[in-house]
MARKOLZA-556764 format. One record per residue (C-alpha): residue number from 1; residue in three letters; x, z, y. Coordinates in steps of 0.05 Angstrom, whole numbers. Layout:
  sero  tido       x       z       y
   NUM   Ala       X       Z       Y
...
END
This chain:
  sero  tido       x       z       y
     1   Unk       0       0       0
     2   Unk      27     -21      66
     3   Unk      41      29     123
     4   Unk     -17      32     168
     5   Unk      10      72     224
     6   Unk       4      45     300
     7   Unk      51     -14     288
     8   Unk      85      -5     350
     9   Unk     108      64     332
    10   Unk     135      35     260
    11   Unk     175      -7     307
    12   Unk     194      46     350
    13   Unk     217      97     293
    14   Unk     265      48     256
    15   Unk     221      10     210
    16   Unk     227     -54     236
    17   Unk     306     -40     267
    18   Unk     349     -92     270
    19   Unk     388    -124     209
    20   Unk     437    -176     209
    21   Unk     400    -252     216
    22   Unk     429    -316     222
    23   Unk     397    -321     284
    24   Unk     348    -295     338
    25   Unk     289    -336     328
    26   Unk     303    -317     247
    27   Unk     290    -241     270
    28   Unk     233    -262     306
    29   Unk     205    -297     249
    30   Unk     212    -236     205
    31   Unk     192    -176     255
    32   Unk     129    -220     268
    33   Unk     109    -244     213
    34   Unk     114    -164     193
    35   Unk      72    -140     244
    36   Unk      27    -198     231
    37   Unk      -2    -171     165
    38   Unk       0    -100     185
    39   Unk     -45    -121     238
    40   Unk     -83    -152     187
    41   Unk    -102     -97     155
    42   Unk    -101     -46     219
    43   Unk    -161     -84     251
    44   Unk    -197     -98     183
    45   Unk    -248     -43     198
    46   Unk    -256     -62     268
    47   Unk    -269    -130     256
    48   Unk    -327    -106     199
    49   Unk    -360     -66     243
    50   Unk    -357    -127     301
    51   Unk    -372    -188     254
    52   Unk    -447    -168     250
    53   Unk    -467    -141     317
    54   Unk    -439    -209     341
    55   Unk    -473    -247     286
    56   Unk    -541    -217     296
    57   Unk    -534    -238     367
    58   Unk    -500    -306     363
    59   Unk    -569    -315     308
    60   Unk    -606    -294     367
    61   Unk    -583    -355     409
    62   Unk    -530    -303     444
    63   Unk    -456    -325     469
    64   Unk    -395    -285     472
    65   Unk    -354    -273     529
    66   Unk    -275    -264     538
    67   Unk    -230    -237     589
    68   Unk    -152    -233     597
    69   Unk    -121    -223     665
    70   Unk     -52    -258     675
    71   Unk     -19    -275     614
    72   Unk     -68    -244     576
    73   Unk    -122    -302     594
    74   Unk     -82    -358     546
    75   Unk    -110    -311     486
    76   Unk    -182    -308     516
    77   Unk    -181    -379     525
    78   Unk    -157    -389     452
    79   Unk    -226    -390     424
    80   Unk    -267    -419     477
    81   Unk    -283    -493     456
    82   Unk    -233    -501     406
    83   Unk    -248    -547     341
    84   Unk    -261    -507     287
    85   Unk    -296    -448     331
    86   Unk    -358    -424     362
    87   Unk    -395    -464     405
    88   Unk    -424    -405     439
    89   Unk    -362    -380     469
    90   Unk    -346    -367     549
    91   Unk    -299    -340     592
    92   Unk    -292    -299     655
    93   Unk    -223    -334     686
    94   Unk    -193    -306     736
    95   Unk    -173    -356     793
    96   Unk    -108    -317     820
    97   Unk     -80    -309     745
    98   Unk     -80    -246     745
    99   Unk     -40    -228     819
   100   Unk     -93    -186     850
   101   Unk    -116    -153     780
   102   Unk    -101     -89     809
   103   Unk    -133     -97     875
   104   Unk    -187     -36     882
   105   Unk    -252     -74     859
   106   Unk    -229    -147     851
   107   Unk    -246    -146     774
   108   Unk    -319    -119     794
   109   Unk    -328    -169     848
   110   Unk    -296    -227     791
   111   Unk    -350    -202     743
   112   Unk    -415    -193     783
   113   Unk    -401    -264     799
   114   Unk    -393    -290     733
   115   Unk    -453    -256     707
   116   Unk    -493    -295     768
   117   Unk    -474    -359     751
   118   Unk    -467    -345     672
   119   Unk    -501    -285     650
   120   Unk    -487    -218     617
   121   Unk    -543    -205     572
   122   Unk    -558    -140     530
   123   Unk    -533    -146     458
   124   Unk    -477    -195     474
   125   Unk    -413    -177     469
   126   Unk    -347    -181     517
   127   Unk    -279    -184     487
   128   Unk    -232    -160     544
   129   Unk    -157    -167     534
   130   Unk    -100    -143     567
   131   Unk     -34    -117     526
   132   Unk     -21     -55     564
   133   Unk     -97     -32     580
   134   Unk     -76      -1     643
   135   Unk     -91     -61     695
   136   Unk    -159     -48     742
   137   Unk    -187    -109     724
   138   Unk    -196    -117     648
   139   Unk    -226     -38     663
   140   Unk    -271     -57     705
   141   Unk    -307    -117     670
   142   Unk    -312     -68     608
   143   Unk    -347     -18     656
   144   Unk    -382     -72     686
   145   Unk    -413    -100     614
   146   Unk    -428     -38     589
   147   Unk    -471     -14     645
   148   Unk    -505     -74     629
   149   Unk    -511     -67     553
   150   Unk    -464    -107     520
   151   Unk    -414     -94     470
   152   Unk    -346     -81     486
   153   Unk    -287    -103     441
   154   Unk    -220     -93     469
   155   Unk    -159    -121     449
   156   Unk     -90     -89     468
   157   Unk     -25     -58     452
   158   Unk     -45      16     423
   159   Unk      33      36     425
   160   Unk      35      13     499
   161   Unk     -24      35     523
   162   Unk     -21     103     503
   163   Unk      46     121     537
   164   Unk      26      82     604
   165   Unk      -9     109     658
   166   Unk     -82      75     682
   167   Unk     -79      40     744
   168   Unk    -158      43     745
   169   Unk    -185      95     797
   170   Unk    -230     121     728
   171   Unk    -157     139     705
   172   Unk    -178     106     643
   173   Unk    -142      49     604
   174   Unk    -177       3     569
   175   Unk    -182      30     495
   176   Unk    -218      85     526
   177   Unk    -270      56     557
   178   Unk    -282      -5     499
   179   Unk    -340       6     452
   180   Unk    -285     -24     389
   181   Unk    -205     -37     396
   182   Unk    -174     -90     369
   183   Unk     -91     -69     361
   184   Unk     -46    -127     377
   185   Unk       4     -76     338
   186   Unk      57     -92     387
   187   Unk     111     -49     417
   188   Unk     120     -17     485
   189   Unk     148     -93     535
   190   Unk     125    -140     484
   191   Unk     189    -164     463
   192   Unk     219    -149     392
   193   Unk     282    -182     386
   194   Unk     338    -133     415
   195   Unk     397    -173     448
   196   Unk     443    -112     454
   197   Unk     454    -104     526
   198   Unk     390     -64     533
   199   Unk     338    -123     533
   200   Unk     290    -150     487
   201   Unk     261    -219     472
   202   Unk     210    -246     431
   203   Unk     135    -219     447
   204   Unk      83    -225     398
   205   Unk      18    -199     428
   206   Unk      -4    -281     442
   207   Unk      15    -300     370
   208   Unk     -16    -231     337
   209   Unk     -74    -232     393
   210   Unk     -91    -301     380
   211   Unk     -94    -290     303
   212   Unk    -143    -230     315
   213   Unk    -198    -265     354
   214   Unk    -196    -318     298
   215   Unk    -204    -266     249
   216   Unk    -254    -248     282
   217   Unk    -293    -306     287
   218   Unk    -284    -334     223
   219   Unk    -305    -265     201
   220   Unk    -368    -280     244
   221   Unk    -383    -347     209
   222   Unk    -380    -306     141
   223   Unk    -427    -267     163
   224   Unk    -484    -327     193
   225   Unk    -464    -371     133
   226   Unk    -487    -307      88
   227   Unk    -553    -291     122
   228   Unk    -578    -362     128
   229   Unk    -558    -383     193
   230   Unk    -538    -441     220
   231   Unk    -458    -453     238
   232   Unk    -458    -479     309
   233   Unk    -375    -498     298
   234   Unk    -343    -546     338
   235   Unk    -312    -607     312
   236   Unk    -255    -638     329
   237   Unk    -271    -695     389
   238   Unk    -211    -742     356
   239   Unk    -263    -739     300
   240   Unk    -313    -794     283
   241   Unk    -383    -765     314
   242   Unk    -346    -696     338
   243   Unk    -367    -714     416
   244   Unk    -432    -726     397
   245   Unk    -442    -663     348
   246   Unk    -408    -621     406
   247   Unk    -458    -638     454
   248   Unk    -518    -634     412
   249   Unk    -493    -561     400
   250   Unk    -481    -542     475
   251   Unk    -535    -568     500
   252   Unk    -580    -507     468
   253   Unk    -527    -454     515
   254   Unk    -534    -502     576
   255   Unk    -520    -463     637
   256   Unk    -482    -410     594
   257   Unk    -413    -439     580
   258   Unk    -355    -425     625
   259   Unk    -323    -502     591
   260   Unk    -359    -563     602
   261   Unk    -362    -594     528
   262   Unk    -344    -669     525
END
């Protein structure tokens, strides 16, 4: 049985310390790919409990929205429209990237809009990502959707997080606040390739992060293929009768969907 300790600490206490490699990207490969199946089986439960609630509501003709401020957005936007995924997928983008996520109330302002133009409905859920959990604005569109009923699923660094202060005037990080955490299983800076002169390289919390939303969602397609729903996946537009399929499919969330299908 695998060691299912915070991952980041198993990297902090020695168990994934540096060995002799060939080269970098060769430690990379190994020290990721490690963390990779731990967080396999970390966020097993998490993504049980999830897979339904976001099921039932998908069934229900619901979407699911995502959030990531600053680098954190390239994972939200890593299952919105994508072949092979959800149609019913949206995302809250943040114009500035991320360089005002810690202005006082930006992230409330970012999400009051959204939910004008898009909608935050009751039952639907919000994935919210950010790999520290201590920026205002991820905080404050998990405040904002749970006021308004939805569920929250965060996804961040559990080693990181805990050991860094909130810079949300709640004094709360993200875990929380969420209603579920996701655990990128990451370390404290990302990076897990030492370089000996103090320094790190190599982050994994986009590779990891990326593979846990698709977990997710395939594990959310189990569960509408099992009760007798239909699959509204995307196909691939390079495909013979994808751009056609795609639009049939979006037109049933028109007005919802933060991407304009083909």
């Amino acid at each position: 049985m695998r060691d299912l300790r915070p991952l980041g600490i198993l990297a902090q206490q020695g168990t994934l310390k540096n060995t002799p490699m060939t080269s970098l990207s060769e430690s990379y490969y190994e020290r990721a790919g490690a963390l990779l199946a731990r967080a396999r089986e970390a966020n097993a439960a998490a993504i049980a409990r999830l897979a339904p609630l976001i099921g039932g509501s998908v069934a229900a003709g619901g979407v699911v929205h995502t959030f990531g401020s600053g680098h954190s957005e390239l994972i939200s936007r890593e299952i919105i429209g994508r072949a092979g995924g959800l149609v019913c997928v949206t995302g809250i983008i943040d114009p500035t990237g991320g360089f005002i996520e810690n202005l006082p109330g930006y992230g409330q302002k970012l999400v009051e809009r959204y939910d004008r133009q898009y909608q935050l409905l009751p039952g639907e859920t919000v994935i919210v990502i950010s790999n520290s959990g201590k920026n205002a604005s991820p905080i404050d569109v998990a405040l904002y959707a749970k006021a308004k009923g939805l569920h929250v699923a965060a996804l961040t660094c559990l080693a990181m997080s805990r050991v860094t202060p909130s810079q949300h005037a709640s004094g709360k990080r993200l875990f929380e606040v969420a209603d579920h955490v996701l655990d990128n299983g990451g370390v404290p800076g990302d990076a897990v390739v030492e370089l000996g002169d103090g320094t790190s390289a190599g982050p994994t919390s986009t590779l990891i992060g990326c593979s846990v939303l698709n977990w997710l969602m395939l594990s959310v397609v189990e569960w509408l293929r099992a009760n007798g729903h239909p699959l509204p996946v995307l196909r691939s537009q390079n495909s013979p009768g994808a751009i056609e399929h795609n639009r049939e499919l979006g037109a049933r969330y028109k007005g919802r969907l933060s991407r304009q299908l083909a």
